[in-house]
C-alpha positions as CSV (number, residue, x, y, z in Angstrom):
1,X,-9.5,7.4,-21.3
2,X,-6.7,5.7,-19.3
3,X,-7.2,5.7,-15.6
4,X,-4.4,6.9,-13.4
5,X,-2.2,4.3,-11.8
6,X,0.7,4.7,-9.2
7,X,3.7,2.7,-9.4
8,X,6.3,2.4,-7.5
9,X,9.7,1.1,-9.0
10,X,12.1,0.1,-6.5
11,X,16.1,0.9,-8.2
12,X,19.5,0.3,-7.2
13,X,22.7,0.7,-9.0
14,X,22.9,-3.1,-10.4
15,X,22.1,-4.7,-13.8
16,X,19.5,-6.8,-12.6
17,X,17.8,-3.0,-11.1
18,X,18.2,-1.5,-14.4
19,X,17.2,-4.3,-16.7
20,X,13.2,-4.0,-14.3
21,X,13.1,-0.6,-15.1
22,X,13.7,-0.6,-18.4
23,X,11.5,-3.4,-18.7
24,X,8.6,-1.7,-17.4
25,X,9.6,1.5,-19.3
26,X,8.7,-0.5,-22.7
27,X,5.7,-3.0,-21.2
28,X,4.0,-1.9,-18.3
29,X,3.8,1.9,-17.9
30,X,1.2,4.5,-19.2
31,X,1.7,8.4,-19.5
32,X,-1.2,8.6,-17.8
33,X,0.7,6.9,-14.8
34,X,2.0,8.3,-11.6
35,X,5.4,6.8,-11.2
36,X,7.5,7.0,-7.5
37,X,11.2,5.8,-8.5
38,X,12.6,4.2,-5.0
39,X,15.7,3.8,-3.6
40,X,16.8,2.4,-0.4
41,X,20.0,3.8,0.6
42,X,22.1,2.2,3.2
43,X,23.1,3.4,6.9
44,X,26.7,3.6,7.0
45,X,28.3,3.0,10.5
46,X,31.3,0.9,11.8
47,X,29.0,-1.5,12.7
48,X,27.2,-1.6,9.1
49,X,25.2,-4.9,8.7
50,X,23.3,-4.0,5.3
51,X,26.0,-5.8,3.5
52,X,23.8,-6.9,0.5
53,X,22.3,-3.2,-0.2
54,X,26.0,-1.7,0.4
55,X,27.0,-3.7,-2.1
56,X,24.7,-2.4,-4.5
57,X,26.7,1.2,-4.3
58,X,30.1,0.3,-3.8
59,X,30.1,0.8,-0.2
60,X,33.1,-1.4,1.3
61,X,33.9,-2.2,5.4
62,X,35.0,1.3,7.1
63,X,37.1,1.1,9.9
64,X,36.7,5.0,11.4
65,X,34.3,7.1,11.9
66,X,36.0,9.1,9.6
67,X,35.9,6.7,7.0
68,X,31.7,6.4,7.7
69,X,31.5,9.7,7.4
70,X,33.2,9.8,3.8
71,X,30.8,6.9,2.7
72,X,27.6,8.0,4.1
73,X,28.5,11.3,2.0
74,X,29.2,8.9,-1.3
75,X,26.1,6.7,-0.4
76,X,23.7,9.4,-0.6
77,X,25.3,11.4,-3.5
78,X,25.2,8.4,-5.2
79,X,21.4,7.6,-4.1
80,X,20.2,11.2,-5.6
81,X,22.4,10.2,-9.1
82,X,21.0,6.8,-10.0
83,X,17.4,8.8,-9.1
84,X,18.6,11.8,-11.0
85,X,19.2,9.0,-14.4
86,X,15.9,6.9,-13.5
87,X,13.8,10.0,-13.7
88,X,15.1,11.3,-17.1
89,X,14.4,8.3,-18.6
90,X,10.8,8.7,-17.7
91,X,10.9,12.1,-18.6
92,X,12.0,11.1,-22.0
93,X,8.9,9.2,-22.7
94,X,6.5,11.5,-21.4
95,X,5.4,9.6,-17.9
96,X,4.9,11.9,-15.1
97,X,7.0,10.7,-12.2
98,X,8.8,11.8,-9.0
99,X,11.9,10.5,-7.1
100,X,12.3,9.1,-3.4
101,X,15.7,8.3,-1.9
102,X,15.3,6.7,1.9
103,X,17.6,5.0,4.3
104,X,17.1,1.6,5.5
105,X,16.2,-1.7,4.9
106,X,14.7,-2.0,1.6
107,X,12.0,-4.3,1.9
108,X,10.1,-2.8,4.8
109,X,10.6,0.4,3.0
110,X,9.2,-0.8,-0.1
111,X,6.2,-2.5,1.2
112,X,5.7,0.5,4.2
113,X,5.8,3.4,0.9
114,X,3.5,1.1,-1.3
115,X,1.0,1.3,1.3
116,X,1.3,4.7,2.4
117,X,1.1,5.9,-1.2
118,X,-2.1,3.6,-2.3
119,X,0.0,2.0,-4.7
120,X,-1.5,0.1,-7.8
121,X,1.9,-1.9,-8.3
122,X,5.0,-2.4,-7.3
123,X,8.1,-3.3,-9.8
124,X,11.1,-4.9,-8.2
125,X,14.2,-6.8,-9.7
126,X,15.3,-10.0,-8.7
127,X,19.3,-11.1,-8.6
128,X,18.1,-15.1,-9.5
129,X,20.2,-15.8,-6.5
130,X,20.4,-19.9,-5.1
131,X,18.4,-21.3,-2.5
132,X,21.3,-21.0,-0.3
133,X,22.2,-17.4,-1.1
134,X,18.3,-16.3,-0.4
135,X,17.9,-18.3,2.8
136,X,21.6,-16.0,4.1
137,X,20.8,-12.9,3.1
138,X,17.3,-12.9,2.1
139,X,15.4,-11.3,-0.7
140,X,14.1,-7.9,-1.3
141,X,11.4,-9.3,-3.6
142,X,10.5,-12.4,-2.1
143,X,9.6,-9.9,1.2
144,X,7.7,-7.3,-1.2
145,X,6.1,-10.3,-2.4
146,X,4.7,-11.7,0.8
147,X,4.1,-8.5,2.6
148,X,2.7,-5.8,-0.2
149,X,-0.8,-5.3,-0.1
150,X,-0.6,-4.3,-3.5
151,X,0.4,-6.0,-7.2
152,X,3.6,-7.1,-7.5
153,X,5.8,-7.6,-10.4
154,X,8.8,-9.3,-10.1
155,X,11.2,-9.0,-12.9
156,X,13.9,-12.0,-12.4
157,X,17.4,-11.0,-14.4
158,X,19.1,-14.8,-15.1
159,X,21.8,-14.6,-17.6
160,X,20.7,-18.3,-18.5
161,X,16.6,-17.5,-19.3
162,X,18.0,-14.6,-21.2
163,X,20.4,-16.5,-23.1
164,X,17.2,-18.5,-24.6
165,X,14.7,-15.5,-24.7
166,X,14.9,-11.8,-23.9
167,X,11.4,-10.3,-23.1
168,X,12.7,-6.9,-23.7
169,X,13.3,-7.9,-27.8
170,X,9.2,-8.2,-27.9
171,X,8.9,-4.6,-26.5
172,X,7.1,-2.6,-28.9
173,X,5.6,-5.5,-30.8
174,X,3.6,-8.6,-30.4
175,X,4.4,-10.4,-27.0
176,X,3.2,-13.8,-25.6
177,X,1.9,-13.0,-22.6
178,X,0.8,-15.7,-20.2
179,X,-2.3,-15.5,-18.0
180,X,-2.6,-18.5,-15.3
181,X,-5.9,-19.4,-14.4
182,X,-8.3,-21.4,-11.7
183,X,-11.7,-21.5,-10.6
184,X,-10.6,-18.8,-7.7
185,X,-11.9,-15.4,-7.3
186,X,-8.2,-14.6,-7.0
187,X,-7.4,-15.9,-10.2
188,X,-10.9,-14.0,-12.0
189,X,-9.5,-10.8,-10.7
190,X,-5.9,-11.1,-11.9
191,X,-6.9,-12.2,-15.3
192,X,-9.4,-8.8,-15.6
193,X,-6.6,-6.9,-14.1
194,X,-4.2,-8.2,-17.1
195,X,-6.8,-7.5,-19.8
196,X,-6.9,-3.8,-18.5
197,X,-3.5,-3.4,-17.0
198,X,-1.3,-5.0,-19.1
199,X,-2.3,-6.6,-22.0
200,X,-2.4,-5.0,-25.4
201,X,-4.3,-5.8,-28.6
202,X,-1.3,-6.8,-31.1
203,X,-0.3,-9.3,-28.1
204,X,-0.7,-12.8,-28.4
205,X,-2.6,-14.0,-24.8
206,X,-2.4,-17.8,-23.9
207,X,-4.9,-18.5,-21.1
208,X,-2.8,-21.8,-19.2
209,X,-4.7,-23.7,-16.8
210,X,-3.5,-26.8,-15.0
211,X,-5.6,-29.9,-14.4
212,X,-4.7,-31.1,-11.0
213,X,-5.2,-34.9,-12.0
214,X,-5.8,-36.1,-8.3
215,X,-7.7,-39.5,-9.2
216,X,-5.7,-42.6,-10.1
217,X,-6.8,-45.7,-11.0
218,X,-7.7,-48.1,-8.8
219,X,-6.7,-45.5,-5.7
220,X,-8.0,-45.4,-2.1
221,X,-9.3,-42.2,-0.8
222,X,-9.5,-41.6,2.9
223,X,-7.3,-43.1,5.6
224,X,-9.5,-43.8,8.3
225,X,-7.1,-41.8,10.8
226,X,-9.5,-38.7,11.1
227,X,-12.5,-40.4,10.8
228,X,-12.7,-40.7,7.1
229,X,-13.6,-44.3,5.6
230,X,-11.7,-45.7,3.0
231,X,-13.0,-45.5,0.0
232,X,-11.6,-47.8,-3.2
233,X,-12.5,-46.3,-6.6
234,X,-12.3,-48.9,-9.2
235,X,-10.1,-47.9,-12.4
236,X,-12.6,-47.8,-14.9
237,X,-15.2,-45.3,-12.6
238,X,-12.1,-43.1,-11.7
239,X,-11.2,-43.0,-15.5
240,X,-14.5,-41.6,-15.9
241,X,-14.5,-39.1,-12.9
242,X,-10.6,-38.2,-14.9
243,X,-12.6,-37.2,-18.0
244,X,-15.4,-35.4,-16.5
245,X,-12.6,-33.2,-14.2
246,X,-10.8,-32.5,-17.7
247,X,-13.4,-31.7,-19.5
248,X,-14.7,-29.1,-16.2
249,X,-11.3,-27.8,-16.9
250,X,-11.6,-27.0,-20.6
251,X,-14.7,-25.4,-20.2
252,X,-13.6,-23.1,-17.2
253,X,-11.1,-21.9,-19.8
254,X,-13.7,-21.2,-22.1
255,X,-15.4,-19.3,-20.0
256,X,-12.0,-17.2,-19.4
257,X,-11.8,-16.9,-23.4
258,X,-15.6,-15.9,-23.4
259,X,-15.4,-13.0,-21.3
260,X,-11.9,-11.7,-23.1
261,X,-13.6,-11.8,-26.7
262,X,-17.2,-9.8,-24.9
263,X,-15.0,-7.1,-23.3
264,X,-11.6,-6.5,-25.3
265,X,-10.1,-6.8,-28.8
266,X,-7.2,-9.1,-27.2
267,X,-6.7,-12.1,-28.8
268,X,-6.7,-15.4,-26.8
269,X,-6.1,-18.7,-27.2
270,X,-6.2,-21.3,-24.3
271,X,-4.2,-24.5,-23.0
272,X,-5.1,-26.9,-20.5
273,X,-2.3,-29.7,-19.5
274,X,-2.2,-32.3,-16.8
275,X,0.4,-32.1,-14.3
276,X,1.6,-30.2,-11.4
277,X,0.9,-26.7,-11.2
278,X,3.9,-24.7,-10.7
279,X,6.0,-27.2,-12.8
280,X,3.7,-27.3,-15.6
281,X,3.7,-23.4,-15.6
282,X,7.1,-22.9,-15.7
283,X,7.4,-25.4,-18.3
284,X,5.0,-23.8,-20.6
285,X,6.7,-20.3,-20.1
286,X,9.8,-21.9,-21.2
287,X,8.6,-23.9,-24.2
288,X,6.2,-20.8,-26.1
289,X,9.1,-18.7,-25.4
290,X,6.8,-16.1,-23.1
291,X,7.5,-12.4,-22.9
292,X,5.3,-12.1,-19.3
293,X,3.4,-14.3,-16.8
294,X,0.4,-13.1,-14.4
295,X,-1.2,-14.8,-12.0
296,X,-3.4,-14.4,-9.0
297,X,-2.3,-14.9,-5.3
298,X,-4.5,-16.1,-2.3
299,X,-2.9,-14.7,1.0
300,X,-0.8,-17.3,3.1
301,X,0.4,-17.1,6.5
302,X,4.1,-18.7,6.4
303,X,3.2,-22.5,8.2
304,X,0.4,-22.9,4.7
305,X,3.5,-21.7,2.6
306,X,5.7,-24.1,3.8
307,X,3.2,-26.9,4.2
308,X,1.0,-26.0,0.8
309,X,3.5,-24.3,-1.5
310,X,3.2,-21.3,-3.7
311,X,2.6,-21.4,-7.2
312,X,3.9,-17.1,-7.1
313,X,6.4,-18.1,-4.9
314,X,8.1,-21.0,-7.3
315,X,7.7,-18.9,-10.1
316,X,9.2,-15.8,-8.3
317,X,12.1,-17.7,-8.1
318,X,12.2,-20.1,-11.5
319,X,9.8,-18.0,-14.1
320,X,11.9,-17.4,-17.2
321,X,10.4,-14.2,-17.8
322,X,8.6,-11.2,-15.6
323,X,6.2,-12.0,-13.4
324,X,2.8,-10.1,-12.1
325,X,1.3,-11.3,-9.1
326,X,-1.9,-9.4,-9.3
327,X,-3.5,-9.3,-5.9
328,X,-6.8,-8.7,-5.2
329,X,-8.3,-5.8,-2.9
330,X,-10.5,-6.9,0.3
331,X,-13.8,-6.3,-2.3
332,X,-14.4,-9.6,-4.1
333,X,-14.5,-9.6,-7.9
334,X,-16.8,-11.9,-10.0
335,X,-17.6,-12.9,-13.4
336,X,-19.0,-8.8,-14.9
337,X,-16.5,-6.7,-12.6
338,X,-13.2,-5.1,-13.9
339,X,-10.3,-5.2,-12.0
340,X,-11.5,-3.0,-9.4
341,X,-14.4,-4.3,-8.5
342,X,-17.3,-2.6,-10.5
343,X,-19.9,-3.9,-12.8
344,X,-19.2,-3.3,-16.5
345,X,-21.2,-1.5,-18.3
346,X,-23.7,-3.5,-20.6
C-alpha cells in the first residue's frame, strides 16, 4: 500500500507555473498523496517592490492609493482563481488536495510552509532566466533550493530544451529517468528515495556516475605551502592508480544496480564516464534524451558554494529536463534502509 506523502506545489499564473504542475500531475503524484497548491500573492502599495511576483498577475505601477486599492482587490481575486483551476485539476484525477493563497515574498513563504507542514517535497517552476537576470531579481527556486529542509524538484521551462525533448510526451509511458550517483550517504539516500518515490517499473533507469579523473601523468601532488611534500607520480604508476580509481567506479555502480534488482522490478542499466561532474551530467541528460534527473545534495553554507560549486545548483539552472534534489533527513541512511531510514525487511 502506498504511503502518504505531502507535497507542496508552489503556482503562479505563468507558463513556466503551469507547465510544473502539469508535470507533476502526470509523473510525480499519487492519490494517496496529500497535495497543498501554493500561491504567493503580492502586497500591493504605492511603494510596491515585488516587481517580479506582480508581474506574474498582471499587476502594473499604481500611482493612488485608490489605484492600490483596486489592485490588491484584482491580486487576490485572481490568487483564489488560478487556486480555484489548480485544484480541479487534481480533483479530476482523484488526488486529495487543498489550496493556500498567502501574501509575501514567495521564497520565504515556500520554504517557511514546507516546514511547518512536514513536507515530503516541494515542486517549483523555474523561468530559465540568465545569469544576469537571476543575480537582479533573484530566483524563487534557486532560494527553495538552498533553504528547504525538504526534497525539491525543480521543474526548469526553456523553450530551447523543449524544442529537442518534451518530458511531458513520456508521461504515461516508458521514461528515461536519470539517477546520479557517488559513494556519499547523500547520494544512497536519493537513489532509494527515487526507486520508491518516483520511479516506475515500465521506466527505463540509467544509474550515471562520474569518475573524477584527478591523477595525470607525470603530475605533482602537494605544494609544500601547508606543509605537504611534493610528491611526483611517475606516468606509468599514476596510469595504474587511473585504472584501479575506474574500475572502484564501475563497481560502486554495480553495487547501485545490485540493490535496485534485490528490492524493485525497475529496470537499470548503468554508465560511468570520465570528466567533470556537473558537465558530464548535463551532457548525458541531453544526449539519452532524459525525461527526469535526481540526485542527492550535501548541505552548503554559501562561501563552500561559491568556492566548491554545486552539482544541484548547475543543473538547477542548465538540466534539460526536471530535476529532484532529494535531500536527506538528519537520520543517516545506509546500504538496507529505504528512503526514510528503516531497515528492509528481509
Amino acid at each position: 500500500m502506498a504511503t502518504e506523502r505531502k507535497i507542496i506545489i508552489a503556482v503562479d499564473d505563468s507558463e513556466t507555473s503551469a507547465y510544473a504542475f502539469t508535470w507533476a500531475l502526470h509523473n510525480l503524484l499519487r492519490k494517496s498523496d496529500k497535495v497543498v497548491v501554493l500561491t504567493v500573492a503580492p502586497f500591493v502599495t504605492l511603494d510596491y517592490t515585488y516587481t517580479d511576483i506582480a508581474s506574474d498577475y498582471g499587476v502594473t505601477a499604481v500611482q493612488s492609493p485608490r489605484d492600490a486599492a483596486a489592485a490588491e482587490k484584482n491580486v487576490n481575486e485572481s490568487a483564489k482563481d488560478l487556486i480555484a483551476k489548480y485544484l480541479k485539476l487534481c480533483t479530476q484525477s482523484e488526488i486529495s488536495c487543498e489550496g493556500e493563497v498567502v501574501k509575501g515574498e514567495a521564497g520565504s513563504w515556500i520554504v517557511d510552509e514546507a516546514e511547518r507542514l512536514n513536507a515530503e517535497l516541494v515542486v517549483v517552476g523555474s523561468h530559465a532566466y540568465g545569469v544576469l537576470k537571476r543575480t537582479v531579481v533573484g530566483s524563487k527556486s534557486d532560494y527553495v533550493l538552498h533553504n528547504a529542509t525538504c526534497s525539491v524538484a525543480i521543474v526548469r521551462h526553456s523553450e530551447e530544451a523543449l524544442k529537442v525533448h518534451d518530458p511531458l510526451v513520456s508521461s504515461g509511458g516508458t521514461r528515461n529517468i536519470f539517477i546520479a550517483v557517488d559513494e556519499s550517504k547523500e547520494s544512497v539516500y536519493a537513489f532509494q528515495w527515487a526507486l520508491e518515490n518516483f520511479c516506475k517499473e515500465d521506466d527505463s533507469v540509467v544509474i550515471y556516475h562520474v569518475h573524477d579523473s584527478a591523477i595525470t601523468p607525470g603530475s605533482t601532488l602537494g605544494t609544500g605551502e601547508f606543509g605537504m611534500e611534493d610528491v611526483y607520480i611517475p606516468a606509468d604508476d599514476s596510469a595504474k592508480d587511473e585504472v584501479s580509481a575506474f574500475k572502484d567506479s564501475e563497481k560502486l555502480v554495480e553495487k547501485y544496480m545490485e540493490y535496485a534488482a534485490k528490492e524493485t522490478k525497475i529496470k537499470c542499466k548503468g554508465m560511468v564516464v570520465t570528466g567533470q561532474t556537473e558537465v558530464k551530467v548535463s551532457e548525458g541528460l541531453k544526449n539519452l534524451h532524459a525525461d527526469a534527473v535526481i540526485i542527492g545534495t550535501r548541505d552548503r553554507g554559501i562561501l563552500a558554494r561559491n568556492f566548491l560549486g554545486s552539482v544541484s545548483d548547475y543543473l538547477a539552472h542548465n538540466s534539460p529536463c526536471p530535476l529532484i534534489v532529494a535531500r536527506m533527513p538528519k537520520e543517516s541512511v545506509t546500504w538496507g534502509q529505504n528512503a526514510e531510514g528503516h531497515a528492509h525487511s528481509p
